[in-house]
ChimeraX commands (.cxc) that place a marker at each C-alpha (Angstrom):
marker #1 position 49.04,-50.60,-4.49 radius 0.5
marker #1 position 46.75,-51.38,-7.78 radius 0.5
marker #1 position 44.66,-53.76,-5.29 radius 0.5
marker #1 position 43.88,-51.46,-3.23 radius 0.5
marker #1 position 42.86,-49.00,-5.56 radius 0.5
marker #1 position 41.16,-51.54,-7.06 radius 0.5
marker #1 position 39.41,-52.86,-4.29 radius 0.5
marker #1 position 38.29,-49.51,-3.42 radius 0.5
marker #1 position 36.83,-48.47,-6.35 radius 0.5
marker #1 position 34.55,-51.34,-5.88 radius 0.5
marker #1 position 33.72,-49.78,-1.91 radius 0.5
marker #1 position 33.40,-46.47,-3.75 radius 0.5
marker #1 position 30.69,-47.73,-6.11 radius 0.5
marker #1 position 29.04,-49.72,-3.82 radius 0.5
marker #1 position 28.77,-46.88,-1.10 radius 0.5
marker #1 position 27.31,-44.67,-4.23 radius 0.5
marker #1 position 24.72,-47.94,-4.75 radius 0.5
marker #1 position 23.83,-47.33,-1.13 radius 0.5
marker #1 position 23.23,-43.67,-1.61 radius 0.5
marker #1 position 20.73,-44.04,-4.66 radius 0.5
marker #1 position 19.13,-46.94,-2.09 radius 0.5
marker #1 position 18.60,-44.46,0.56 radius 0.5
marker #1 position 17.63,-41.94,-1.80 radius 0.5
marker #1 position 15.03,-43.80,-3.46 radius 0.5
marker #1 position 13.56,-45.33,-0.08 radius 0.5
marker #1 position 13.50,-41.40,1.72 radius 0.5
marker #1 position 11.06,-40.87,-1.37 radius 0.5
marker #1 position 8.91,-43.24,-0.64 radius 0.5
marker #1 position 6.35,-40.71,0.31 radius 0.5
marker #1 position 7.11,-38.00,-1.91 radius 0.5
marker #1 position 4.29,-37.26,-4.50 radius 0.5
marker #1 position 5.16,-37.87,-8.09 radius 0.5
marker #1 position 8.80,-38.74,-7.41 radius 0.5
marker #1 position 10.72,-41.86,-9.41 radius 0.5
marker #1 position 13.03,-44.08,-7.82 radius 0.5
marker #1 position 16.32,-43.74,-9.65 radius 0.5
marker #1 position 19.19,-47.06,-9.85 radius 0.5
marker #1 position 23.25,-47.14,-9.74 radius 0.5
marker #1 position 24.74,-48.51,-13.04 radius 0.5
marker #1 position 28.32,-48.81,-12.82 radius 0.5
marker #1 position 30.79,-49.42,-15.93 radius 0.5
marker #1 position 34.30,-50.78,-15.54 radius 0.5
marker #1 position 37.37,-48.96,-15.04 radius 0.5
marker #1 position 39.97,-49.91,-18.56 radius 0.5
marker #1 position 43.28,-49.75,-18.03 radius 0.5
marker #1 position 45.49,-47.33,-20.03 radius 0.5
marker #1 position 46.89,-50.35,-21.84 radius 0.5
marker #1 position 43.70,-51.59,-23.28 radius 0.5
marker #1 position 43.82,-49.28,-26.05 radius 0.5
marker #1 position 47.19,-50.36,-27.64 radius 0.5
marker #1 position 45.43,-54.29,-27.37 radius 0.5
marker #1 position 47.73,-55.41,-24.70 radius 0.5
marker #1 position 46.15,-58.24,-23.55 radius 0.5
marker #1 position 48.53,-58.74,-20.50 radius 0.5
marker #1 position 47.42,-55.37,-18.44 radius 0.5
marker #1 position 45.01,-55.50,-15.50 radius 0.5
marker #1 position 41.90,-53.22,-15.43 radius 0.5
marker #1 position 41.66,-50.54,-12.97 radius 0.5
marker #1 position 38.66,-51.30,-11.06 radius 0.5
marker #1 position 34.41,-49.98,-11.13 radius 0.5
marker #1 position 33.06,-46.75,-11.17 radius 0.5
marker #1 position 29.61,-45.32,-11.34 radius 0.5
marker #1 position 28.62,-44.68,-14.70 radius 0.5
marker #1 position 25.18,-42.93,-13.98 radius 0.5
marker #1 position 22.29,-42.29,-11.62 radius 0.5
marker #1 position 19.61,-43.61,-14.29 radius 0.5
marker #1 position 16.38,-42.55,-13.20 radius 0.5
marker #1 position 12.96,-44.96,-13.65 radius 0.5
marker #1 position 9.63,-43.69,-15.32 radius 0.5
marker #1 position 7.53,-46.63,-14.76 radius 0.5
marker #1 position 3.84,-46.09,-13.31 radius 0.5
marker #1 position 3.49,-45.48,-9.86 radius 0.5
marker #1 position 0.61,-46.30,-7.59 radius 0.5
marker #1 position -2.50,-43.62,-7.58 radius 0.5
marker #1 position -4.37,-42.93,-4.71 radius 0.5
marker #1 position -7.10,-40.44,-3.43 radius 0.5
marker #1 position -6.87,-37.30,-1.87 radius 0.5
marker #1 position -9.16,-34.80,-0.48 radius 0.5
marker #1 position -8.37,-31.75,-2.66 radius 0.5
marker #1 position -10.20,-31.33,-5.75 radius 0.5
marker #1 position -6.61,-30.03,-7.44 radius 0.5
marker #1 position -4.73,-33.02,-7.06 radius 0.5
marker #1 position -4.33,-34.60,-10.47 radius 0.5
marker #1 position -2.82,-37.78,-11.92 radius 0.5
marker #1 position -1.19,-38.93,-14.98 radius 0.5
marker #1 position -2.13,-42.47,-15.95 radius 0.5
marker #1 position 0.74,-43.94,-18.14 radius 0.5
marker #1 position 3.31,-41.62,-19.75 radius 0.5
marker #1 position 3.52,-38.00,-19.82 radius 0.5
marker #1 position 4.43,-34.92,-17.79 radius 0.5
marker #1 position 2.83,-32.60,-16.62 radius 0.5
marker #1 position 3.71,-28.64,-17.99 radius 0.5
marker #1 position 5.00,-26.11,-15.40 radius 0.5
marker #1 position 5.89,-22.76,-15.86 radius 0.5
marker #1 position 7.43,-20.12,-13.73 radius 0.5
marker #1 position 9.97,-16.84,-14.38 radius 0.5
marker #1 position 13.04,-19.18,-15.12 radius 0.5
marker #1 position 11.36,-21.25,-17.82 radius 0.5
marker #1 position 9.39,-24.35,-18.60 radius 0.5
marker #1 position 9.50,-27.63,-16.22 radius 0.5
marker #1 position 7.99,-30.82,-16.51 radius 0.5
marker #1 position 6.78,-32.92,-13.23 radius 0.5
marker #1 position 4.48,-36.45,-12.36 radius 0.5
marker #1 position 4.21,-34.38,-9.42 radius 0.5
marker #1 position 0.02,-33.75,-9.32 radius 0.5
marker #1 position -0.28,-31.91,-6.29 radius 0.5
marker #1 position -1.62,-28.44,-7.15 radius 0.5
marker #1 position -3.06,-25.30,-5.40 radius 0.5
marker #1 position -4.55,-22.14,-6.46 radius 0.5
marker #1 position -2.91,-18.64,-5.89 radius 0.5
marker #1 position -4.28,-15.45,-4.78 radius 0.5
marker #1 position -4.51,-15.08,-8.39 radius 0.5
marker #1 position -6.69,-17.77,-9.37 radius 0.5
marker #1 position -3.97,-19.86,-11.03 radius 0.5
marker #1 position -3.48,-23.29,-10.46 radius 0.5
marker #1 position -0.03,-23.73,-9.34 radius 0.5
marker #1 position 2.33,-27.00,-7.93 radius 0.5
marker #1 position 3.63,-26.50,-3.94 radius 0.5
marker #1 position 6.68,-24.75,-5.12 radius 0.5
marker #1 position 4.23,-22.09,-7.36 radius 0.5
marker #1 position 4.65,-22.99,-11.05 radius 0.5
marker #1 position 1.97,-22.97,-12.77 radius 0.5
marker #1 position 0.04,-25.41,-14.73 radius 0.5
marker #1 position -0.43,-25.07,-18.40 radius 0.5
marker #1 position -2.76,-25.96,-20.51 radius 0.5
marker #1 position -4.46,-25.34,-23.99 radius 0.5
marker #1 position -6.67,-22.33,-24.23 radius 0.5
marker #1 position -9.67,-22.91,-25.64 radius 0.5
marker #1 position -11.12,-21.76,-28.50 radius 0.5
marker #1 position -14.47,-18.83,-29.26 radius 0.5
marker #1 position -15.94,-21.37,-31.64 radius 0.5
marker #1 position -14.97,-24.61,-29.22 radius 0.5
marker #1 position -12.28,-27.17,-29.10 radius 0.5
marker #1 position -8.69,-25.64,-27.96 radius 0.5
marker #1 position -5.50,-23.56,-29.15 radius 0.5
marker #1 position -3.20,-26.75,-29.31 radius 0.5
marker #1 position -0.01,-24.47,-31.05 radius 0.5
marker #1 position -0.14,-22.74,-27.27 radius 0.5
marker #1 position -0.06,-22.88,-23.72 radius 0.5
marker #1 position -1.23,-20.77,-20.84 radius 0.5
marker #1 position -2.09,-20.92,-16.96 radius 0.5
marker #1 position -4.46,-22.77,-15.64 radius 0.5
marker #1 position -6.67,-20.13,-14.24 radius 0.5
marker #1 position -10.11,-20.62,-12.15 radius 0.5
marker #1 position -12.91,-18.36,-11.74 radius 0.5
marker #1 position -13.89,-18.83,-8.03 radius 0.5
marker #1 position -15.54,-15.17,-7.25 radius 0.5
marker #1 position -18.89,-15.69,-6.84 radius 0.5
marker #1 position -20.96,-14.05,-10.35 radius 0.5
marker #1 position -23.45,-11.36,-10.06 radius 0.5
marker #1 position -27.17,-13.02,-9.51 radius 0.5
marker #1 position -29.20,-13.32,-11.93 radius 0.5
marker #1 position -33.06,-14.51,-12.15 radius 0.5
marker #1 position -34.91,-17.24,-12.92 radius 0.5
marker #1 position -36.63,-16.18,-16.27 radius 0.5
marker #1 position -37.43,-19.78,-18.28 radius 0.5
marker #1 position -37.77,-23.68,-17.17 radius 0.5
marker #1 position -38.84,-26.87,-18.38 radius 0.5
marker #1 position -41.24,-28.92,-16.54 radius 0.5
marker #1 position -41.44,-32.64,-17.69 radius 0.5
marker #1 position -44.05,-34.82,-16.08 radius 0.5
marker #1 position -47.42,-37.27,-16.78 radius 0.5
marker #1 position -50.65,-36.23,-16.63 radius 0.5
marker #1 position -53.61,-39.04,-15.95 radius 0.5
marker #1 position -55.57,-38.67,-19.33 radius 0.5
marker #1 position -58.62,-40.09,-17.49 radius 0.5
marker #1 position -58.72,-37.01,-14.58 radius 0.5
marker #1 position -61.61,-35.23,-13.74 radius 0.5
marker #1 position -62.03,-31.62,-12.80 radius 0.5
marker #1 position -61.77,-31.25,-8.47 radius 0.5
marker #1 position -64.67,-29.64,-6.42 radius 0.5
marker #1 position -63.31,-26.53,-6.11 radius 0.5
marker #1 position -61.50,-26.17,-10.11 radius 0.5
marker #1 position -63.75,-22.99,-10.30 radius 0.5
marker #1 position -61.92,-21.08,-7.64 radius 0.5
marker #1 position -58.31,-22.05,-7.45 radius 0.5
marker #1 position -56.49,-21.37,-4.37 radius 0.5
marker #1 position -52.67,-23.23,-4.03 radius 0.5
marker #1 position -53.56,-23.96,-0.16 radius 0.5
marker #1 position -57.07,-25.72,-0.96 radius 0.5
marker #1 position -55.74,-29.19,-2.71 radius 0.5
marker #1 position -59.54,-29.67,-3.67 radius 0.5
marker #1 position -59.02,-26.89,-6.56 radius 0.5
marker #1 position -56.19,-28.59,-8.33 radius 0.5
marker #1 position -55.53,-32.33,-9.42 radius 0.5
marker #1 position -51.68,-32.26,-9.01 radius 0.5
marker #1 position -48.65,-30.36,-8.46 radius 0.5
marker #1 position -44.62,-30.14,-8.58 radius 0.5
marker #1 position -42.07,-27.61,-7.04 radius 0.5
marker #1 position -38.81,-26.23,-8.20 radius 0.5
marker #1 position -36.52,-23.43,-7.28 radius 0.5
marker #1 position -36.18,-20.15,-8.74 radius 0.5
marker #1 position -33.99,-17.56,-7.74 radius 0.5
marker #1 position -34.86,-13.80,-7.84 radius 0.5
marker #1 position -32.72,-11.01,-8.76 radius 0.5
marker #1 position -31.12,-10.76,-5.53 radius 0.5
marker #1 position -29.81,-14.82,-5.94 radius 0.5
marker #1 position -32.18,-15.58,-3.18 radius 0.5
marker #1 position -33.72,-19.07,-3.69 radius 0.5
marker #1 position -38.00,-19.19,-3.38 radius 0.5
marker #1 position -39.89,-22.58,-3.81 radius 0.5
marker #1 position -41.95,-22.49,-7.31 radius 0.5
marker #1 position -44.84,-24.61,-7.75 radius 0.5
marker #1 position -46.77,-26.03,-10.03 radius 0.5
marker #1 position -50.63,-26.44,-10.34 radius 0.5
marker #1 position -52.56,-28.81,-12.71 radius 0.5
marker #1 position -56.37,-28.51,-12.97 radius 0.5
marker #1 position -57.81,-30.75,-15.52 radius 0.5
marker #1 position -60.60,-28.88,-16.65 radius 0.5
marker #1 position -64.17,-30.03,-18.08 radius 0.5
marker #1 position -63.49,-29.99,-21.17 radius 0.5
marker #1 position -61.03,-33.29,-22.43 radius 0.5
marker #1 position -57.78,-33.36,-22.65 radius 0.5
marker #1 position -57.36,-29.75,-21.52 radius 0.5
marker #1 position -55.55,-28.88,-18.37 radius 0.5
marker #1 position -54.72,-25.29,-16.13 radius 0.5
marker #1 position -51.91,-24.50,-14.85 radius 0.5
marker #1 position -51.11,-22.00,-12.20 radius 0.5
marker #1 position -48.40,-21.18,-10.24 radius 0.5
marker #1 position -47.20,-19.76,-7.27 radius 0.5
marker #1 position -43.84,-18.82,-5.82 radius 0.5
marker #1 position -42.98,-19.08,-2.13 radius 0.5
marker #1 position -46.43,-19.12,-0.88 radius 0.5
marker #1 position -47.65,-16.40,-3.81 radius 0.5
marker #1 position -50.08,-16.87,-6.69 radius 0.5
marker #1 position -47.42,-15.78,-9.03 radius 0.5
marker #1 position -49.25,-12.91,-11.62 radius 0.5
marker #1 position -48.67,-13.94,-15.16 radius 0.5
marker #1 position -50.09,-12.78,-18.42 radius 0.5
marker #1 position -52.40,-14.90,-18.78 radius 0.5
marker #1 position -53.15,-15.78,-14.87 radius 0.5
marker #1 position -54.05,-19.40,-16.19 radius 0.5
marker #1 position -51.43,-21.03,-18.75 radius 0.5
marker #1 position -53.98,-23.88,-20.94 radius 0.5
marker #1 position -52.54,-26.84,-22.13 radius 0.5
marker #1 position -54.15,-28.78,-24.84 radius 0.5
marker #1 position -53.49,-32.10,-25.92 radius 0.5
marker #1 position -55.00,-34.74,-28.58 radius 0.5
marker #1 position -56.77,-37.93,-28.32 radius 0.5
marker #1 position -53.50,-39.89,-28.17 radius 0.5
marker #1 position -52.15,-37.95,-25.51 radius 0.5
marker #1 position -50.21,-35.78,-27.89 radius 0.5
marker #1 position -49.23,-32.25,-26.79 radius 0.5
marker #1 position -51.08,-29.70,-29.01 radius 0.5
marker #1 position -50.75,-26.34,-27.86 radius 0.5
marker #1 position -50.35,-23.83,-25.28 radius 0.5
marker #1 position -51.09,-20.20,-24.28 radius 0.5
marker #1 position -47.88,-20.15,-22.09 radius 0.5
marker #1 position -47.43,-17.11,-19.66 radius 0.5
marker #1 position -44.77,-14.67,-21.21 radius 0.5
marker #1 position -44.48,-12.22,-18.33 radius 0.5
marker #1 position -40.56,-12.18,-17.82 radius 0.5
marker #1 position -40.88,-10.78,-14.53 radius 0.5
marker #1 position -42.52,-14.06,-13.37 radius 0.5
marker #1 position -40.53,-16.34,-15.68 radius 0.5
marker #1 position -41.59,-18.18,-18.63 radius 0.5
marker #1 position -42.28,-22.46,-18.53 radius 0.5
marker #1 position -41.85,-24.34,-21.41 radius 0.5
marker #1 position -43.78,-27.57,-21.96 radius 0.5
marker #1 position -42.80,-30.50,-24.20 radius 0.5
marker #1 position -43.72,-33.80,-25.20 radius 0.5
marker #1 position -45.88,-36.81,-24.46 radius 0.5
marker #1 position -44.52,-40.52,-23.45 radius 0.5
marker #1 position -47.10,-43.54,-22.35 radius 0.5
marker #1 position -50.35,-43.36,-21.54 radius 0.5
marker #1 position -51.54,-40.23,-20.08 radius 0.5
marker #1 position -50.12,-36.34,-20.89 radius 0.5
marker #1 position -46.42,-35.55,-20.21 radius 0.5
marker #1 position -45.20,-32.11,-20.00 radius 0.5
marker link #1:1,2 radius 0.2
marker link #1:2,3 radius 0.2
marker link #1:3,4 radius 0.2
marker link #1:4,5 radius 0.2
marker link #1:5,6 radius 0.2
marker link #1:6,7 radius 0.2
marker link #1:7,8 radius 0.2
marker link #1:8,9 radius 0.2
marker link #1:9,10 radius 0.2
marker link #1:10,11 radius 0.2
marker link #1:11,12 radius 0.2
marker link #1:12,13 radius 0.2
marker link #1:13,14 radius 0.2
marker link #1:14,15 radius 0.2
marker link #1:15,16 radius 0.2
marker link #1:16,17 radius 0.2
marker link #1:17,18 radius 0.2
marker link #1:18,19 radius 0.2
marker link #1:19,20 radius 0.2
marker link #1:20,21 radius 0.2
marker link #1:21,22 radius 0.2
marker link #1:22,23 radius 0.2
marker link #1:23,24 radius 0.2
marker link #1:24,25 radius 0.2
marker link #1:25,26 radius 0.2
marker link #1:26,27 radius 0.2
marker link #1:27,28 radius 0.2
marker link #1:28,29 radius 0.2
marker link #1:29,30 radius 0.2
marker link #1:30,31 radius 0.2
marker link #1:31,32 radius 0.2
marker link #1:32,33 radius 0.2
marker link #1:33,34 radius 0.2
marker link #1:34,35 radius 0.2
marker link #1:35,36 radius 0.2
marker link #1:36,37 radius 0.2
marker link #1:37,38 radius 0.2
marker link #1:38,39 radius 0.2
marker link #1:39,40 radius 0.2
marker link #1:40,41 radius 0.2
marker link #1:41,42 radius 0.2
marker link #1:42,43 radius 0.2
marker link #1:43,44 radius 0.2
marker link #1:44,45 radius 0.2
marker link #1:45,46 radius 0.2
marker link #1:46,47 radius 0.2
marker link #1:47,48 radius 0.2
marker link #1:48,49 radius 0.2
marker link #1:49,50 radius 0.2
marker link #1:50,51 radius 0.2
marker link #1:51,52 radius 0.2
marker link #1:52,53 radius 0.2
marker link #1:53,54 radius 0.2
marker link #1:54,55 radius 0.2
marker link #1:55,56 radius 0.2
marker link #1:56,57 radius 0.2
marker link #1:57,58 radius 0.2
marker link #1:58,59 radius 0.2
marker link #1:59,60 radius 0.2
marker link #1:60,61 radius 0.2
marker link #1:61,62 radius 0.2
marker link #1:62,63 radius 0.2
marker link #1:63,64 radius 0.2
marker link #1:64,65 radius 0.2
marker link #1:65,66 radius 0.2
marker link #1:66,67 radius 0.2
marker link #1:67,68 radius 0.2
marker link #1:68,69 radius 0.2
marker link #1:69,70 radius 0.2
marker link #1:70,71 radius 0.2
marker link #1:71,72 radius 0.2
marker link #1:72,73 radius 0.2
marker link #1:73,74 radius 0.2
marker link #1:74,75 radius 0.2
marker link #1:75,76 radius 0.2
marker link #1:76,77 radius 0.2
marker link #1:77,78 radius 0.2
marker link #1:78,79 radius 0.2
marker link #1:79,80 radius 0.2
marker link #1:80,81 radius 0.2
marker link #1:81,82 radius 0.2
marker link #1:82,83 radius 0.2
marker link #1:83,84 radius 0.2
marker link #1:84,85 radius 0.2
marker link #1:85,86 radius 0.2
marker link #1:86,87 radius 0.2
marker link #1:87,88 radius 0.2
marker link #1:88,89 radius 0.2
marker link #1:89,90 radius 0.2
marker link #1:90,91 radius 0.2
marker link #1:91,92 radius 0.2
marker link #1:92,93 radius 0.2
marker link #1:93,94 radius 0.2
marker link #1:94,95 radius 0.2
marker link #1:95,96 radius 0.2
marker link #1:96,97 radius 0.2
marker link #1:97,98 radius 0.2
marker link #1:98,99 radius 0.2
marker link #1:99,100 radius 0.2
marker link #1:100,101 radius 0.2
marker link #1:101,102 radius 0.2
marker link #1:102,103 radius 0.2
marker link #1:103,104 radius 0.2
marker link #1:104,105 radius 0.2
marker link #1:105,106 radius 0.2
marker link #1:106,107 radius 0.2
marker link #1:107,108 radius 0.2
marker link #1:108,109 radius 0.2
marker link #1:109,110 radius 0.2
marker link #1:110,111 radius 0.2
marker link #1:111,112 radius 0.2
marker link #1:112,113 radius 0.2
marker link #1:113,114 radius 0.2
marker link #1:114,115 radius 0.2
marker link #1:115,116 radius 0.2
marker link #1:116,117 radius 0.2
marker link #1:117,118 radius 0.2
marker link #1:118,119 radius 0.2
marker link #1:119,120 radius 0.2
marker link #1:120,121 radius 0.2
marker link #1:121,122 radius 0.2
marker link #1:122,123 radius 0.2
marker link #1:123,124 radius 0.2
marker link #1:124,125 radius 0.2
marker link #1:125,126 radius 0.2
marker link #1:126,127 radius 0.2
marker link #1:127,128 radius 0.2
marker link #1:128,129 radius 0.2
marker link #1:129,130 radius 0.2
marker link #1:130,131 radius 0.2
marker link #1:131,132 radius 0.2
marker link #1:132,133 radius 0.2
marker link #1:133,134 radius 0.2
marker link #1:134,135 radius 0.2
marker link #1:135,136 radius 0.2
marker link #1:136,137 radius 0.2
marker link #1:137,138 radius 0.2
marker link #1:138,139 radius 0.2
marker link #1:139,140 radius 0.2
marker link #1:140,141 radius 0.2
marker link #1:141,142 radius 0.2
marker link #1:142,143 radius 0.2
marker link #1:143,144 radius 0.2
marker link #1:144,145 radius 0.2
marker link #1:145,146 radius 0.2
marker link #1:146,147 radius 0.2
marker link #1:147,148 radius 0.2
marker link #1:148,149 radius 0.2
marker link #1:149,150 radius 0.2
marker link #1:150,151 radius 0.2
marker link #1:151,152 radius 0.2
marker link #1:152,153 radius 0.2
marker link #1:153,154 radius 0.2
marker link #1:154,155 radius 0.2
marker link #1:155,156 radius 0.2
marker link #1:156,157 radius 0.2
marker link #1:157,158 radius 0.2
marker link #1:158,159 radius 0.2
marker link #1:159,160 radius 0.2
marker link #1:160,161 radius 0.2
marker link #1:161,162 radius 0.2
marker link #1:162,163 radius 0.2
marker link #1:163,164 radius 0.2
marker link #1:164,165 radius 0.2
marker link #1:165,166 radius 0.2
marker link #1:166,167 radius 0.2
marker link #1:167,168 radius 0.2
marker link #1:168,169 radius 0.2
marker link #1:169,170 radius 0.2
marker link #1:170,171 radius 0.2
marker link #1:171,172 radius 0.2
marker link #1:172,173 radius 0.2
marker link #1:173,174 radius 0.2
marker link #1:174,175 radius 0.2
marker link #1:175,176 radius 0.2
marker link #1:176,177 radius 0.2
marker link #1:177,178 radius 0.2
marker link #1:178,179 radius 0.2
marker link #1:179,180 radius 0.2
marker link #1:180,181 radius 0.2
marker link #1:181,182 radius 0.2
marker link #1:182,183 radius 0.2
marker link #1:183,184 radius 0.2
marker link #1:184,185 radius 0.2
marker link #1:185,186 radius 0.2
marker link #1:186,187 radius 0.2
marker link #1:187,188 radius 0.2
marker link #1:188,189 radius 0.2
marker link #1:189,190 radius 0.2
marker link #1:190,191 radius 0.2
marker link #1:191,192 radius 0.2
marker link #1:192,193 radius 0.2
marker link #1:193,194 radius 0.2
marker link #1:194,195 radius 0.2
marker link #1:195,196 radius 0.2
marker link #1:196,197 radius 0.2
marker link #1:197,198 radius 0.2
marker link #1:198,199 radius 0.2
marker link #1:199,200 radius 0.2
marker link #1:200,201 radius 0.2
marker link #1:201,202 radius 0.2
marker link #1:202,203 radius 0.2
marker link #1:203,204 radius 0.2
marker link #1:204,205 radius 0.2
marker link #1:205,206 radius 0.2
marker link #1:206,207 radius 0.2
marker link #1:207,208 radius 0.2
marker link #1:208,209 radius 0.2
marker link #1:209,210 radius 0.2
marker link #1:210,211 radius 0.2
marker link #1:211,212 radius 0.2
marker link #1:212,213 radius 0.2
marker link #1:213,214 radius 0.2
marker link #1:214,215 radius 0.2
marker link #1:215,216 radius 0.2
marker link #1:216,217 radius 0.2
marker link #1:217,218 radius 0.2
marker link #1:218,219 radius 0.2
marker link #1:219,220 radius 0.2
marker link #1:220,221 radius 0.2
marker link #1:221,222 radius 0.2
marker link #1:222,223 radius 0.2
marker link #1:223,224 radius 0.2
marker link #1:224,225 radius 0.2
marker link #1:225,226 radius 0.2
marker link #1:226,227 radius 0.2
marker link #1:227,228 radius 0.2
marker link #1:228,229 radius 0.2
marker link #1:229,230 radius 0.2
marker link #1:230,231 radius 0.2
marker link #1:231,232 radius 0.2
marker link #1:232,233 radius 0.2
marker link #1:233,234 radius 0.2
marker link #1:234,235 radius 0.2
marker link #1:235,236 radius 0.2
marker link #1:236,237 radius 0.2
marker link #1:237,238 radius 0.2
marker link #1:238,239 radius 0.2
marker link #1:239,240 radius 0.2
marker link #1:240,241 radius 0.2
marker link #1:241,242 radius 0.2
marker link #1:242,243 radius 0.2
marker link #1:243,244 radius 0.2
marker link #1:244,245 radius 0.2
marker link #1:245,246 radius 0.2
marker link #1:246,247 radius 0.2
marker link #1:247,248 radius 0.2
marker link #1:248,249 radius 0.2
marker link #1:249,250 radius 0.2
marker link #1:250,251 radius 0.2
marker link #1:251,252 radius 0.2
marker link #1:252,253 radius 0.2
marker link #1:253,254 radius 0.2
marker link #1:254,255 radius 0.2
marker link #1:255,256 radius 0.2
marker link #1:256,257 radius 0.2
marker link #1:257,258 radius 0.2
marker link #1:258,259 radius 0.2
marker link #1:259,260 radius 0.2
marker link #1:260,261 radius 0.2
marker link #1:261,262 radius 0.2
marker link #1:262,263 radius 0.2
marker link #1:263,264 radius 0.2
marker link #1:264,265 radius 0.2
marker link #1:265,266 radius 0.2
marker link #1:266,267 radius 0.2
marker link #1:267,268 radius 0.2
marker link #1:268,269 radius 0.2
view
């Protein structure tokens, strides 16, 4: 009778072996999960602990379902949410019955904004900080601002480019006009939005003018000499192509344009 018990605690065990297999190789698929593996520990016999060296043990048993952290494989996804962890570490999950930790990086966002796993716990992380950097003593959700924000117009931009030191003033410098290219030596577009959010081409006109090393610059928006105060913004630059000074338009209904500095040969805004 003690062989057969015997010999099926070792069927026992091994059908438990089978189980973790199965277990492990149904996962295969599943997001963040890790493979777990029998270990078994032998059955004493009641004798062993008086040292009798004459008694037969009593078989196997499983001694636990260990599971395995080692790094899985990570792989793309089309969602912008889906995270991984490279190496060791969990991440934090929290929903009404407490804190959880999970590899699994598949995430969502609520009706809330909160960034939540498939079964709705939500991500935590650090809140940051007024003055920059993050609350590390705390955690909180993970919550995104999606709504679109109120509009709000273009009022300032920087305009970097080169200006030929050697250009002469066009035919037409006298009169400019942004659809006669004969007023103007060069131009470059943007986009500016207006207080509405709606998007209108900007542009950029550069007049080199007779005197050296000073340029005009006009602009128009969608079409439309834009009105600034002054109408004509004057650059000014030295004799090595420095960047002197400016008369900028200020009129913050059109928008202001900052100019900068010079690199090479020739003027760079």
């Amino acid at each position: 009778m003690a062989a057969f018990s015997i010999a099926l605690s070792g069927l026992t065990s091994s059908s438990a072996d089978l189980d973790v297999t199965a277990n492990n190789i149904s996962n295969a698929d599943t997001i963040g999960f890790k493979e777990s593996r029998a270990e078994f520990a032998d059955v004493f016999a009641s004798g062993a602990a008086d040292l009798n060296t004459s008694v037969i043990g009593e078989g196997v048993r499983l001694a636990s379902t260990a599971q395995q952290f080692t790094q899985g494989d990570v792989a793309t996804s089309s969602s912008n949410l889906d995270l991984a962890i490279s190496g060791d570490g969990f991440f934090t999950l929290k929903d009404a019955n407490g804190t959880v930790y999970s590899r699994n990086g598949q995430f969502t966002q609520d009706s809330n904004g909160n960034v939540v796993s498939v079964t709705g716990q939500a991500l935590q992380v650090y809140p940051p900080l007024t003055t920059g950097g993050f609350n590390t003593g705390t955690l909180t959700d993970l919550n995104l601002q999606t709504a679109q924000s109120a509009p709000l117009a273009t009022n300032a931009g920087t305009v970097i480019l080169n200006l030929p030191a050697g250009a002469t003033p066009p035919a037409d410098a006298a009169t400019f006009n942004p659809t006669d290219p004969a007023s103007y030596n060069q131009s470059t577009s943007t986009t500016v939005y207006d207080s509405l959010g709606r998007a209108d081409p900007a542009t950029l006109y550069f007049t080199a003018t007779a005197t050296p090393n000073v340029w005009n610059v006009n602009m128009s928006v969608n079409g439309v000499t834009a009105t600034t105060t002054p109408a004509t913004t004057t650059l000014t630059f030295n004799q090595q192509g420095g960047f002197t000074t400016t008369n900028a338009a200020t009129n913050p209904t059109n928008g202001n344009v900052t100019f900068t500095r010079r690199v090479g040969n020739g003027h760079e805004l």
